[in-house]
C-alpha positions as CSV (number, residue, x, y, z in Angstrom):
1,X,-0.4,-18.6,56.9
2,X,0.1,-17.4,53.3
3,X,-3.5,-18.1,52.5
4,X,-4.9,-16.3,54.9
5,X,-3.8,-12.9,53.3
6,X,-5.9,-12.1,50.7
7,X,-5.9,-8.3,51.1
8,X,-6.1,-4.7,50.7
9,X,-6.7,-0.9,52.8
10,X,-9.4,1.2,54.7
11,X,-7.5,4.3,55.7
12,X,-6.1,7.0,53.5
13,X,-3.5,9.9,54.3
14,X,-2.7,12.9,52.6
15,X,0.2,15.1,53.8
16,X,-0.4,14.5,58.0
17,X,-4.1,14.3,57.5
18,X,-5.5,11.1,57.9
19,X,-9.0,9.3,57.2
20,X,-9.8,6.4,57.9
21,X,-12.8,4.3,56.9
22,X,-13.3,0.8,58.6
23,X,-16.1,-1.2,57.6
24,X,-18.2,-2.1,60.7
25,X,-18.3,-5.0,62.5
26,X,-19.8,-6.8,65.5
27,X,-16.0,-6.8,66.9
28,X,-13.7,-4.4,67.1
29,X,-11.7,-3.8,63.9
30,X,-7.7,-4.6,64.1
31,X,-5.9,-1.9,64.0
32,X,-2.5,-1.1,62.2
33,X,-0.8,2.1,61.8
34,X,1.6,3.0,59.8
35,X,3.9,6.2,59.1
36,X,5.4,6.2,55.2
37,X,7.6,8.6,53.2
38,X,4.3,9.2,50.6
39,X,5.5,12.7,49.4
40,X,9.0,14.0,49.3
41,X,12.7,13.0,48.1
42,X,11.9,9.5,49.6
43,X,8.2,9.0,48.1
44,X,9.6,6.4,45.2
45,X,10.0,4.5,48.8
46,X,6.7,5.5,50.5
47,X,4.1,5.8,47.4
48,X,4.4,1.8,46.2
49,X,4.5,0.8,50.1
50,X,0.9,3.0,50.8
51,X,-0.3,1.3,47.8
52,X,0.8,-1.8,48.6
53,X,-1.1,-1.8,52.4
54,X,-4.1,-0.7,50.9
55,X,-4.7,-3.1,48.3
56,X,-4.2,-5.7,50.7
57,X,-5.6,-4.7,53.3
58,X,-8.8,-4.4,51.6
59,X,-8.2,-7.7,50.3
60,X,-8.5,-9.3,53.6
61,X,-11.6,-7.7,54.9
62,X,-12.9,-8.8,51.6
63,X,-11.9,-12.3,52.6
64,X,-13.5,-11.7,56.0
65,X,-10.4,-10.3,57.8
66,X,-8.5,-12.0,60.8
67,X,-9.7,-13.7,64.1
68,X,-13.0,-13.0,62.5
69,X,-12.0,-9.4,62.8
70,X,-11.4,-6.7,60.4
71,X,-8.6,-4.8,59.4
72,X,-8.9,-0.6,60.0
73,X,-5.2,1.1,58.2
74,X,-4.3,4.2,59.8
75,X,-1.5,5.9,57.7
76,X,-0.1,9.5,57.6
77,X,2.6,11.0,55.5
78,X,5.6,12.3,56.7
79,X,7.0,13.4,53.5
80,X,10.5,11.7,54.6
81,X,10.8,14.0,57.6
82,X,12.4,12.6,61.0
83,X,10.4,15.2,63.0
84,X,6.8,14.1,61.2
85,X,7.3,10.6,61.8
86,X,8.1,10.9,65.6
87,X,4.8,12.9,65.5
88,X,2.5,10.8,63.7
89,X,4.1,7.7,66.0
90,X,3.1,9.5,68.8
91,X,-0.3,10.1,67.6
92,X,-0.4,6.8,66.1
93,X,0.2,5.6,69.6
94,X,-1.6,8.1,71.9
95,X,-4.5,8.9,69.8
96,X,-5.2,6.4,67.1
97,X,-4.5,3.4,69.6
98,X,-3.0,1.2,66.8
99,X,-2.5,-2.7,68.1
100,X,0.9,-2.5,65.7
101,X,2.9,-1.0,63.6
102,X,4.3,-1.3,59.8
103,X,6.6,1.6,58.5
104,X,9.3,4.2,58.5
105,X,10.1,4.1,54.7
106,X,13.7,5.4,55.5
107,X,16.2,4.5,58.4
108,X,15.7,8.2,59.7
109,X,12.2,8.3,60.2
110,X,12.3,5.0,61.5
111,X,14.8,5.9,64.0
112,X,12.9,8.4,65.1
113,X,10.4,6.1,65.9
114,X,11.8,3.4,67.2
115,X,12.4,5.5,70.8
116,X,8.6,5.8,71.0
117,X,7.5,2.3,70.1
118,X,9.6,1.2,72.6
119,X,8.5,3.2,75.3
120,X,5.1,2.0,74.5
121,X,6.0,-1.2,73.9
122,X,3.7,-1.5,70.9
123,X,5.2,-4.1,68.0
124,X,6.6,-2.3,65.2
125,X,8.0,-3.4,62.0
126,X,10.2,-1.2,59.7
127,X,10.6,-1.1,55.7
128,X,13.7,0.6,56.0
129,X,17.3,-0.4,55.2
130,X,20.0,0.6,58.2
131,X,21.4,-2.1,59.8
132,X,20.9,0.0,63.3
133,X,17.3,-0.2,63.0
134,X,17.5,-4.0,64.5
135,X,21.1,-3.8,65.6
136,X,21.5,-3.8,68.5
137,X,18.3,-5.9,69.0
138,X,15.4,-3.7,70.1
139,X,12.7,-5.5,71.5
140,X,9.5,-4.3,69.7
141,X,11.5,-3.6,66.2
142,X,11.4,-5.7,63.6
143,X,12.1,-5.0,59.6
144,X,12.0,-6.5,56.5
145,X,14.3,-4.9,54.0
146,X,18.2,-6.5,53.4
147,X,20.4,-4.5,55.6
148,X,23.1,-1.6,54.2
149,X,25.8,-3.9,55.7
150,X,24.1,-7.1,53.3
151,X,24.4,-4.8,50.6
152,X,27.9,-4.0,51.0
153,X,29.3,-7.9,51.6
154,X,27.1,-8.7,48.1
155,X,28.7,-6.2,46.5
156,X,32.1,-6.1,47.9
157,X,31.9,-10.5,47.0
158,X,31.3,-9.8,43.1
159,X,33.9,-6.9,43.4
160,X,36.1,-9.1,44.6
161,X,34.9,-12.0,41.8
162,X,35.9,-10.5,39.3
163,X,39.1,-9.5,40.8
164,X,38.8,-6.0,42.1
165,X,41.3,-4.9,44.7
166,X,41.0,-1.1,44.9
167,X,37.7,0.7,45.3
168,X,36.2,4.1,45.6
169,X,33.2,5.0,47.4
170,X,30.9,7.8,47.1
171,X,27.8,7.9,49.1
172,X,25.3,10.9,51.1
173,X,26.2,12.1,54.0
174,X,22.9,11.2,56.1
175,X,20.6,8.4,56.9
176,X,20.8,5.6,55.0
177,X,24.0,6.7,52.5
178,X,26.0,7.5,55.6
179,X,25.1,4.3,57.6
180,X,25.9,2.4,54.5
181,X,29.0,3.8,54.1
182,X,30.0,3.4,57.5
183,X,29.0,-0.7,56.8
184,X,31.1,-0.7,53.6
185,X,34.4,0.6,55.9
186,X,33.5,-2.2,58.1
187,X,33.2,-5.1,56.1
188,X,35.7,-4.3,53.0
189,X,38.5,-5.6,54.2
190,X,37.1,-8.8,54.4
191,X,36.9,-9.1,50.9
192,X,40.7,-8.3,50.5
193,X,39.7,-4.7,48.6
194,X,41.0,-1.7,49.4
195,X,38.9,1.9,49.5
196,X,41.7,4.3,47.8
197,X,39.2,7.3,47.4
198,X,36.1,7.9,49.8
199,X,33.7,11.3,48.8
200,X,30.1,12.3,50.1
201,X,27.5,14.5,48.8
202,X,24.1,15.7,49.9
203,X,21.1,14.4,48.7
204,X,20.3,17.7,47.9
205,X,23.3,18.6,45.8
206,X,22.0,19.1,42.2
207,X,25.7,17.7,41.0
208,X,28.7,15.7,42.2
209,X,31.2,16.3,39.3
210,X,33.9,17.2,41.5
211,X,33.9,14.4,44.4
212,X,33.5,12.1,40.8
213,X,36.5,14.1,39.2
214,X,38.8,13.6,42.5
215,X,37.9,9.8,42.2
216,X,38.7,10.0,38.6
217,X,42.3,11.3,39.2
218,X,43.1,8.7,42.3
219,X,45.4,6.5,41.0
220,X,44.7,2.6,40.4
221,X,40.3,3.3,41.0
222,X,38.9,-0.3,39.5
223,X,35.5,0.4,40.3
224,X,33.3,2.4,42.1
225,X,30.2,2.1,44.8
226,X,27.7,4.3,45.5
227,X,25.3,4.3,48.2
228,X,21.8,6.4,48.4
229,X,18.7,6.5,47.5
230,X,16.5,8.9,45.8
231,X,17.8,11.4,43.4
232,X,21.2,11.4,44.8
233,X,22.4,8.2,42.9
234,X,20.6,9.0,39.5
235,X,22.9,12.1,39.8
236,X,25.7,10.5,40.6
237,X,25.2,7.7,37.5
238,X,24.9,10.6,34.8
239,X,27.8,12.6,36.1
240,X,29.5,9.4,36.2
241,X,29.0,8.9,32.3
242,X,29.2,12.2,31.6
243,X,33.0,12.2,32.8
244,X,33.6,9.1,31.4
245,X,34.8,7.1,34.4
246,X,36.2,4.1,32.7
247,X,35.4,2.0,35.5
248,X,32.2,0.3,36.7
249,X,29.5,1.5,38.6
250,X,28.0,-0.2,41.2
251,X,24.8,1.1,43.7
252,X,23.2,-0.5,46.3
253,X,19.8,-1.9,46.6
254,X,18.4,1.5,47.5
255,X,17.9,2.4,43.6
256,X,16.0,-1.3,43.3
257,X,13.5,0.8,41.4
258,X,12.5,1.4,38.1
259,X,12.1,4.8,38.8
260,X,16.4,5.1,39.5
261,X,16.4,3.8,35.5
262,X,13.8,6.7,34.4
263,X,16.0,9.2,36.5
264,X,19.1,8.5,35.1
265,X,18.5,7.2,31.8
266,X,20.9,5.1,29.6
267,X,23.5,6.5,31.7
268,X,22.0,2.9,33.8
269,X,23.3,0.7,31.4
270,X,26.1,-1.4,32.8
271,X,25.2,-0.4,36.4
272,X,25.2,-3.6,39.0
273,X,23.9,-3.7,42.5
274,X,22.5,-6.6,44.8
275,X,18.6,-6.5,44.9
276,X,15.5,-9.2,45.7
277,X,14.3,-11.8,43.4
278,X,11.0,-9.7,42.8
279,X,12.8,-7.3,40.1
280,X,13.5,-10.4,38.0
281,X,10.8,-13.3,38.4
282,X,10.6,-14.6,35.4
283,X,14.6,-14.8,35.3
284,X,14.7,-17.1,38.9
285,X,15.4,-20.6,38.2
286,X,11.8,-23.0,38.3
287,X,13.0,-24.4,41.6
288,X,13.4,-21.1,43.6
289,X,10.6,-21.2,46.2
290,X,10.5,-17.6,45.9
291,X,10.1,-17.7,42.3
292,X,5.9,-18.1,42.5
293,X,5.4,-15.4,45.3
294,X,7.4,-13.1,43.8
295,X,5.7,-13.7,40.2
296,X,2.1,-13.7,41.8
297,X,2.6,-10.7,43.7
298,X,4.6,-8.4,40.3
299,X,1.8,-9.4,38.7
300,X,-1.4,-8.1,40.7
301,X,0.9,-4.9,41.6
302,X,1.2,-3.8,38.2
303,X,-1.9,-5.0,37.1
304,X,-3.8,-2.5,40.0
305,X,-1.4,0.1,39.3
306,X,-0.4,0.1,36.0
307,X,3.3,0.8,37.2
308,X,6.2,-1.0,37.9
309,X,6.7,-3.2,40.6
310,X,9.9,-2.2,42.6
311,X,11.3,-3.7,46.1
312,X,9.9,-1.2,48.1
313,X,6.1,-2.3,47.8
314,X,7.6,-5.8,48.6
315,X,8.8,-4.6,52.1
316,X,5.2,-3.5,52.7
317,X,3.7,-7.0,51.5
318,X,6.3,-9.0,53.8
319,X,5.5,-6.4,56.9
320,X,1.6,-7.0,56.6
321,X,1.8,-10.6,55.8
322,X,4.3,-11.0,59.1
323,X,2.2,-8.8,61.0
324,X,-1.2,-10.5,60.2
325,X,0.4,-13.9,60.6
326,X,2.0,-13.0,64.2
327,X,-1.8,-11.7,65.3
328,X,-3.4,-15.2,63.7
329,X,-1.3,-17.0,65.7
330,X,-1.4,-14.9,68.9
331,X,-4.9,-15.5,68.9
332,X,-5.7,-11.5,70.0
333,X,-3.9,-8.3,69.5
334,X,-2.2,-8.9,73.0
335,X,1.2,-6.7,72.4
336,X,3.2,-8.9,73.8
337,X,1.7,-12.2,72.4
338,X,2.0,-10.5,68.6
339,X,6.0,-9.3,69.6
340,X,6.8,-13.0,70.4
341,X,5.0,-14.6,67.6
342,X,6.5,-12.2,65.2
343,X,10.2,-13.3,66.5
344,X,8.8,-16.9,65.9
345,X,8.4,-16.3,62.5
346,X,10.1,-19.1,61.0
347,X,10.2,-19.7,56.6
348,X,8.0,-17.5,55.1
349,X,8.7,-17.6,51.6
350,X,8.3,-13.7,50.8
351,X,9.3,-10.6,48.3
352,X,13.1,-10.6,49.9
353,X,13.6,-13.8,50.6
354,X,13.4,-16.9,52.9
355,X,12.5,-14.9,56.1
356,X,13.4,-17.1,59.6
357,X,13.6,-14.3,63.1
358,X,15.0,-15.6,66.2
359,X,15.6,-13.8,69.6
360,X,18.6,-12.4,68.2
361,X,18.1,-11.2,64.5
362,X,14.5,-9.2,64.1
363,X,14.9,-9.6,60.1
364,X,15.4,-13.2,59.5
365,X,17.5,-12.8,56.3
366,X,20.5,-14.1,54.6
367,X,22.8,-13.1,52.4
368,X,21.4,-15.4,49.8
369,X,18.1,-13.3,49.8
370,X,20.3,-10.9,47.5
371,X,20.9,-11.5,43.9
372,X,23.2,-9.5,42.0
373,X,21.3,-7.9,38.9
374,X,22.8,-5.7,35.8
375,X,20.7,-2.8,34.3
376,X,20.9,-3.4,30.2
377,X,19.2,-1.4,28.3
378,X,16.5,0.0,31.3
379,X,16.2,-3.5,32.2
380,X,17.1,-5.8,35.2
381,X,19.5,-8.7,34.1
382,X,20.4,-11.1,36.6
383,X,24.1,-11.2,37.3
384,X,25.2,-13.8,39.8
């Protein structure tokens, strides 16, 4: 079904109001809404995944859509705010009379949707990280992203590679930081390490020198992991060379942007964290399936954009493409017939990974989807 997406967008938000221009057709357009962090702390998030729908959403109509039908976008911004995105899902529902949804840059504003999209019964598919967002299995949820708990075991296995046994953590204390941290306390001990200092921060906090300085001054610290997103790590990585640690620093997929590297600076250099093959193409080996689709798809980003490709427009490419595949198959935008036939999907070769759902996992990706990457001088190094 790869070759049927060839797309791009017809509907534009701006801060809650939303436009949206569908090009007419003898049958109804196809309708997809989605909610996305666009503005705000979380808009490194929501910016490249808006993008990313509309460029190929437009793509596809150009290619003459799907089921002969064409593809109307309906987005609105929710500037990162849980109360927003339970709005515009409402409305999204009630009003706009989506046939499905893609969205919910962050776990919170996903979670505040996934109450809704239930009740409706509408499928939904989130770009968001927490692990909670499809477990326990929800029905009509679905996401793409690697999981906070993934992130953890990837890096808690090179931690423990190259022979680190006592670990601090330091992570925010909401949404995707907290349920990350909560993932790292259950899956450390696994990996025979020991957490012998654990601080939080806000994501608003402007600096986190002392829950650093207390890490600094518990004895027998080897390395440390952070887990955010947003400004709150780039913060976090300049304090951290600013007190001269002496220890590594790891993060977690949520700075897989080049926009964590602007933020924080050379203070990058050195940093590992697990992230998807898409930040390093050209490094994957010639036989990694993922290696062309991951390549073809950095390319026409930046070459639209003129920016950086980062992980977070990939969620948005794998969500369409799933979503678009699931309604081909279907044969009609029959709810229930689109919720199965997403489930189904079964080795699509995408931006994260070899993606395979069943009845019991609603993201479809292993461990091996990660790879572990090194910042060197601003750029990605892969690290396995």
């Amino acid at each position: 079904m790869r070759d049927l997406v060839k797309w791009g967008v017809v509907a534009v938000v701006a801060t809650g109001v939303c436009s949206s221009a569908g090009t007419a057709s003898a049958a109804e357009p196809i309708k997809i809404g989605a909610f996305l962090s666009a503005t705000g702390p979380a808009s490194f998030l929501g910016e490249p995944e808006k993008k990313t729908l509309e460029m190929y959403v437009e793509k596809v109509n150009k290619a003459g859509g799907v089921l002969g039908r064409k593809i109307e976008l309906v987005v609105y911004d929710d500037g990162g705010a849980g109360d927003k995105a339970s709005t515009f899902t409402k409305r999204l529902i009630e009003s706009d009379k989506v046939d499905l949804l893609i969205g919910g840059s962050t776990t919170g504003t996903t979670m505040a949707a996934v109450p809704l999209v239930e009740r409706a019964q509408l499928p939904f598919i989130s770009l968001a990280g927490g692990v909670n967002i499809v477990e326990p299995v929800k029905k009509w949820v679905f996401k793409t992203p690697h999981t906070d708990r993934m992130a953890a075991e990837k890096v808690f296995a090179d931690m423990k590679k190259k022979g680190f046994t006592k670990v601090a953590l330091i992570s925010e204390d909401a949404g995707f930081g907290k349920s990350g941290h909560d993932q790292s306390l259950m899956v450390v001990k696994n990996y025979g390490i020991e957490i012998v200092a654990d601080e939080v921060y806000s994501p608003k906090d402007p600096d986190v020198t002392a829950q650093l300085t207390k890490i600094k001054n518990s004895p027998g610290v080897q390395a440390v992991f952070n887990f955010g997103f947003g400004q709150g790590p780039a913060i976090v990585t300049k304090n951290f060379k600013q007190l001269g640690m002496g220890v590594p620093l790891f993060q977690s997929h949520g700075v897989a942007s080049k926009d964590y590297i602007k933020l924080a600076g050379d203070a990058t250099d050195g940093v590992r964290l697990p992230a998807a093959g898409l930040v390093v193409p050209e490094q994957l080996a010639a036989t990694d399936p993922q290696k062309p689709v991951v390549s073809a798809f950095k390319k026409e980003y930046e070459t639209a954009f003129k920016s950086d490709v980062s992980t977070f427009a990939g969620h948005a490419y794998d969500g369409l493409q799933i979503a678009l595949a699931a309604i081909a198959r279907a044969g009609s935008v029959d709810k229930e017939k689109v919720r199965d036939e997403i489930e189904k999907t079964s080795g699509y070769v995408g931006t994260g990974g070899m993606v395979s759902m069943t009845p019991t996992d609603h993201m479809g990706l292993s461990l091996s989807a990660f790879h572990m990457v090194e910042i060197r001088k601003g750029e990605w190094v892969l690290s396995d």
